[in-house]
Structure formats: C-alpha cells, structure tokens
C-alpha positions in Angstrom: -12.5 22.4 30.5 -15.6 20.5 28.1 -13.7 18.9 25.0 -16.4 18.9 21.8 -16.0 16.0 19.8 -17.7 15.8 16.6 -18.0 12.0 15.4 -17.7 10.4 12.3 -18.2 6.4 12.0 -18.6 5.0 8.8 -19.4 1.6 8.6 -18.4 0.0 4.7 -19.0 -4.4 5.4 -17.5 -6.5 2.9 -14.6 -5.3 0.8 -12.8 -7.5 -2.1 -9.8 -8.2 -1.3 -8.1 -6.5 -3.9 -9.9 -3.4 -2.4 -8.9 -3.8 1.0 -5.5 -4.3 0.4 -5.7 -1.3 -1.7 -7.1 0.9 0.8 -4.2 -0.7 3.3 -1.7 0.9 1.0 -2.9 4.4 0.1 -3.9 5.0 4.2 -0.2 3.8 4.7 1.2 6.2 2.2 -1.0 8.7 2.9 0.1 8.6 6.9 3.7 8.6 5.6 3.4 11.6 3.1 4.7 9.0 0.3 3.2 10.0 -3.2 1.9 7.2 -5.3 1.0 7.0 -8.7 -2.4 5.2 -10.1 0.6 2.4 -12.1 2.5 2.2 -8.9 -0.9 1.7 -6.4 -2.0 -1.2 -8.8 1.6 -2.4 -8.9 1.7 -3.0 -5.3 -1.6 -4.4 -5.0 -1.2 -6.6 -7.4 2.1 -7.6 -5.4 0.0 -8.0 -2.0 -2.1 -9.8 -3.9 0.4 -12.3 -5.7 2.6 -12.2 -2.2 6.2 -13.0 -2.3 7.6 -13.1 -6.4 10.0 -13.5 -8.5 11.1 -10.0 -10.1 11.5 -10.9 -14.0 8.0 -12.6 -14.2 6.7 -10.2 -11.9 8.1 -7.3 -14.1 7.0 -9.2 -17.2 3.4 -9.8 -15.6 3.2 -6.0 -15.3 4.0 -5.3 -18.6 1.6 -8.0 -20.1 -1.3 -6.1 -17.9 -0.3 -3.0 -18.9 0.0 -1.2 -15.5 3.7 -0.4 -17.1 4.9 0.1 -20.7 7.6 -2.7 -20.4 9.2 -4.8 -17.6 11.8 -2.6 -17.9 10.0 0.3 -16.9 8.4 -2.0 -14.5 11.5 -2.2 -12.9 12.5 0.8 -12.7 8.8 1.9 -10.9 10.2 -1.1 -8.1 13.1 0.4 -7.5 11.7 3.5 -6.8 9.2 1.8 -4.5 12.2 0.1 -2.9 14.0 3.2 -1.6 10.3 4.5 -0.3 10.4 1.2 1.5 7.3 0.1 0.1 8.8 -3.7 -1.1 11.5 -5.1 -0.2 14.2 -7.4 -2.6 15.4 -10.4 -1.1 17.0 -13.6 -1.9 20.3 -14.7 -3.9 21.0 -11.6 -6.7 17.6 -9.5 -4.5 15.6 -11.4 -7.2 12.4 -12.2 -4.9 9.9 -9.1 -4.4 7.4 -8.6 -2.0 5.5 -5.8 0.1 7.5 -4.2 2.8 6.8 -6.3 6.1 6.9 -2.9 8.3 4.1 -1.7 6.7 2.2 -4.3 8.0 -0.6 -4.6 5.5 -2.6 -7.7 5.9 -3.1 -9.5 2.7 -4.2 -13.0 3.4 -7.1 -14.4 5.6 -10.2 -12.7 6.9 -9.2 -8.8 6.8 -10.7 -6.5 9.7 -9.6 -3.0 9.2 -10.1 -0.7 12.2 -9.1 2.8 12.3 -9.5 5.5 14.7 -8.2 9.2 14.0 -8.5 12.7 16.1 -8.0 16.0 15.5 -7.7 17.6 18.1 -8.0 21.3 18.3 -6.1 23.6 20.8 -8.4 26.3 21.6 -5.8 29.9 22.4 -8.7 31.7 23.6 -7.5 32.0 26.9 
C-alpha cells in the first residue's frame, strides 16, 4: 500500500507577542469548534497578555479600550468565555481572571509554536 503525502511547511520567524498569543487562541478554539468573536479574541489576548487580573479594572480597562461598550458588557462577554472554559475566576468573591490553564497557551518567555496536522484520506477503492 504507497501513502501520498502532499506537504505543506510554512515557515513565519518572529511574531509579536501579542500575535502569537493570538494565533494560540483562535488554533485553540478553532480545534475545539468554540466560536469567537473579533471583541472576545482581543479580550482574551489582551488577558494573556496582562496575565492574572483583577475583574472590575480589567472590565473597566476593556471599556476604556473600547473592545466592549461598558464593563458591564465586558462582564458579561467573561462570563460567557467562562462557561466555554476559555478563563477561569478565582480568588475570594471569583474576582481574579485569567486564561484557562488547560488551554495551555504560552504567554510569557521566548514563544516556539510548532504544529503538525494530517489529513489523512481513506481510499474505498478497493
């Protein structure tokens, strides 16, 4: 039996970090079927980027940047990201935020991303 394997490397070098923690979250979404808005992608990153916060000035900090209306609706988009397990709420009264450790996105240090994916076809011919 010959398996065909068509390649595809794509090398991109240096990323910003803001980038690569980006990219981090929409492959992780994206591999988990989890739909993300453009306000909720910059929310997160913005959280990977800040690491672990406090929720009010967080929500507030969100509102001042205008990814969200108000920290209200701020809120509201984290709570939602909450039950897709995307951040998690800890601390006395759940008031510390940050990204949800079991995604595992890397958002501190030197950041080497390296991904490999197959498809592999079944061929019924026989």
């Amino acid at each position: 039996m010959e398996v065909l394997i068509n390649p595809y490397k794509r090398t991109i070098g240096n990323m910003s970090r803001e980038s690569i923690i980006r990219f981090q979250l929409v492959l992780h979404c994206y591999l988990n079927d989890i739909s993300l808005t453009a306000g909720k992608l910059q929310c997160l990153t913005i959280l990977g980027m800040d690491g672990k916060s406090d929720l009010t000035k967080f929500c507030e900090k969100l509102a001042e940047e205008k990814v969200f209306t108000s920290p209200d609706s701020s809120r509201n988009a984290l709570d939602h990201m909450e039950d897709n397990k995307l951040i998690v709420k800890a601390g006395k009264y759940r008031k510390t935020i940050q990204l949800h450790p079991d995604m595992k996105i890397q958002t501190v240090g030197n950041i080497w991303v390296d991904i490999d994916m197959l498809c592999r076809e079944v061929n019924t011919d026989n």
